[in-house]
C-alpha positions as CSV (number, residue, x, y, z in Angstrom):
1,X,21.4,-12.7,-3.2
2,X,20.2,-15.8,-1.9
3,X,16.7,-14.3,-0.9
4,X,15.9,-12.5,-3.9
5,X,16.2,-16.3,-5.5
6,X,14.2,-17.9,-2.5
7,X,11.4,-15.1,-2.9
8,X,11.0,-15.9,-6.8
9,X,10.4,-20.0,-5.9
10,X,8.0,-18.8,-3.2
11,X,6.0,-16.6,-5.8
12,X,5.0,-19.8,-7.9
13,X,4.1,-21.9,-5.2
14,X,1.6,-19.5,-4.0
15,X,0.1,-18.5,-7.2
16,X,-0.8,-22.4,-7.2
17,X,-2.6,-22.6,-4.1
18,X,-5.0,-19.4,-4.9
19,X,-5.2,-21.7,-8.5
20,X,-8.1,-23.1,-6.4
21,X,-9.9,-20.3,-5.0
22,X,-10.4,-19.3,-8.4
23,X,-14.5,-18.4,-9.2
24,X,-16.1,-21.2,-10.8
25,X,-19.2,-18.6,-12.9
26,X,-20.0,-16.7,-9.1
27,X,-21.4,-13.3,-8.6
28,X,-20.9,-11.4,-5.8
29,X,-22.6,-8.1,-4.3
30,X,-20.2,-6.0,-2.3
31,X,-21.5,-2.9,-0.2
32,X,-19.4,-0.2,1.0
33,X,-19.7,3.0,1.4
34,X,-15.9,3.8,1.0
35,X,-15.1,3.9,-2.8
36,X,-11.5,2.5,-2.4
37,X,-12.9,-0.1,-0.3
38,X,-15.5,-1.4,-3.2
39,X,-12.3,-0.7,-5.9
40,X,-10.3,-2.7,-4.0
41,X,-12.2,-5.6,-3.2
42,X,-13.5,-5.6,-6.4
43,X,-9.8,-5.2,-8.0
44,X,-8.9,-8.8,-5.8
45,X,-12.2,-10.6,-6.8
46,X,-11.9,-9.6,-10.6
47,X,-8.7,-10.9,-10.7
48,X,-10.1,-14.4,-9.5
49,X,-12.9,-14.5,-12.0
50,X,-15.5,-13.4,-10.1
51,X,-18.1,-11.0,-11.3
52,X,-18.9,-8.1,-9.2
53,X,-21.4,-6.2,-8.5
54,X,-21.1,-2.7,-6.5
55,X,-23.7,-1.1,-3.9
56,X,-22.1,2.0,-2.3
57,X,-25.1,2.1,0.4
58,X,-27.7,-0.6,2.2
59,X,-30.5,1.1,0.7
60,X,-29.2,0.8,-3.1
61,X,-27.8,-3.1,-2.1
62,X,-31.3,-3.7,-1.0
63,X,-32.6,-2.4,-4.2
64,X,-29.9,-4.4,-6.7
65,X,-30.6,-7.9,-4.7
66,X,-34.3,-7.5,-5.2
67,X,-34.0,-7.1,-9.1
68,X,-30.9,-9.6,-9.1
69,X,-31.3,-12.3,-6.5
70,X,-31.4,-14.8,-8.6
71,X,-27.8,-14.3,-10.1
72,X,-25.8,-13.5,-6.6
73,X,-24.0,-15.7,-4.8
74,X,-22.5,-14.0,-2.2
75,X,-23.0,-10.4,0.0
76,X,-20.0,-8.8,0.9
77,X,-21.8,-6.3,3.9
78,X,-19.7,-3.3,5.1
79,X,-21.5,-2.9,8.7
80,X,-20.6,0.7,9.4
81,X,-22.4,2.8,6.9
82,X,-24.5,5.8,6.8
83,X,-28.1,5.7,6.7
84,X,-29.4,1.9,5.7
85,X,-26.1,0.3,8.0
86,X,-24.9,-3.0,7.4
87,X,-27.1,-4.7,10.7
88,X,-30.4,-3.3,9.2
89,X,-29.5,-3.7,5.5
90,X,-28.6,-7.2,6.3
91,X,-32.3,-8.0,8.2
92,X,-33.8,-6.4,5.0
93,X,-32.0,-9.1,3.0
94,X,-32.7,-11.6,4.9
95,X,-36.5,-11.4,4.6
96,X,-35.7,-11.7,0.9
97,X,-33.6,-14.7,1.0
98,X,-33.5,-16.5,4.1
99,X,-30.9,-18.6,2.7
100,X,-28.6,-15.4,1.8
101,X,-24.9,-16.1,2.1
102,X,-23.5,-12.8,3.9
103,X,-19.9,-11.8,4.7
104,X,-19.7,-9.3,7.4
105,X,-16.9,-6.7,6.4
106,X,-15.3,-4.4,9.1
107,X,-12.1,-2.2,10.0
108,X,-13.0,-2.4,13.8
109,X,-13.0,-5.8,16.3
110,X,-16.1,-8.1,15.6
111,X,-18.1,-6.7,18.7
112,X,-21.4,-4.7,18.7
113,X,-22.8,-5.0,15.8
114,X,-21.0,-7.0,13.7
115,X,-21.4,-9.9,17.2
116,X,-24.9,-9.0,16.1
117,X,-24.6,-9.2,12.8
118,X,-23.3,-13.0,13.0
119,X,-25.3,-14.3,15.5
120,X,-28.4,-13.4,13.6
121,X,-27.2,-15.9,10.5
122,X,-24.1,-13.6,9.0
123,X,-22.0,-16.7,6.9
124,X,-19.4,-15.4,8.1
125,X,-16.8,-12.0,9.2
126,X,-13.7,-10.8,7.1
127,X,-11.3,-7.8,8.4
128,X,-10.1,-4.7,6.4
129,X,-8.4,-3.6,4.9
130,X,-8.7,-6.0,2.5
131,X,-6.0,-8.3,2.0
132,X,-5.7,-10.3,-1.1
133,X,-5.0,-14.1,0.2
134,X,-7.3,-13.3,3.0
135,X,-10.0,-12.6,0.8
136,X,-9.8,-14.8,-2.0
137,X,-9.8,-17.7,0.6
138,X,-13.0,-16.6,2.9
139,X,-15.0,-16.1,-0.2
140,X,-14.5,-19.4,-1.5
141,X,-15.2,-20.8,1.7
142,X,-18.0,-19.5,2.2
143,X,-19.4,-20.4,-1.4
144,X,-18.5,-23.8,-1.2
145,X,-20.8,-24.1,1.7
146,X,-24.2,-25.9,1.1
């Protein structure tokens, strides 16, 4: 009895932390090739405010930044892919914007590529599956960096 009342004054106290990871007008590009991957991040980021924006290969993420640079705020990179993968879709990027914010996304341990990934300028690495607190709190970190 007494954890079913414990859990409910726990429920508010989080919902007011994540208050603050809220999007303040941001735009973020996420690539996956894994459609319940791109529903689910964009499911969590939707429910923060943020606008999304879907690329379900490197090659077509490439494409949207070119035309929409100017309004995207964030990458959200899925490094294993097909064709265009997430190393060589983030180099292509890159000689877009040098200044690109990018958030390495992976299921497996941050070796290999994703190692690669970072060292050449990634922002930053975030696991999946995607977990909602997780999320919410490395994208706002890495937005509020200048």
């Amino acid at each position: 009895m007494l954890d079913g009342v414990l859990e409910k004054v726990e429920q508010p106290l989080a919902h007011k932390e994540l208050r603050t990871l809220y999007a303040d007008n941001e735009t973020i590009l996420l690539v996956d090739d894994h459609k319940f991957a791109l529903d689910t991040a964009c499911d969590i980021l939707d429910q923060y405010g943020y606008t999304t924006i879907t690329a379900e290969n490197g090659e077509d993420a490439v494409e949207i930044y070119v035309r929409k640079e100017n309004q995207i705020d964030l990458v959200i990179l899925d490094i294993g892919m097909p064709g265009m993968d997430g190393h060589r879709c983030f180099k292509e990027l890159l000689k877009i914007n040098p200044e690109i914010k990018v958030l390495v996304a992976t299921g497996y341990f941050a070796d290999g590529q994703v190692k690669e990934t970072l060292e050449a300028g990634a922002a930053g690495f975030i696991g999946k599956p995607y977990r909602l607190i997780d999320m919410v709190k490395k994208v706002r970190e890495m937005l509020d960096r200048r």
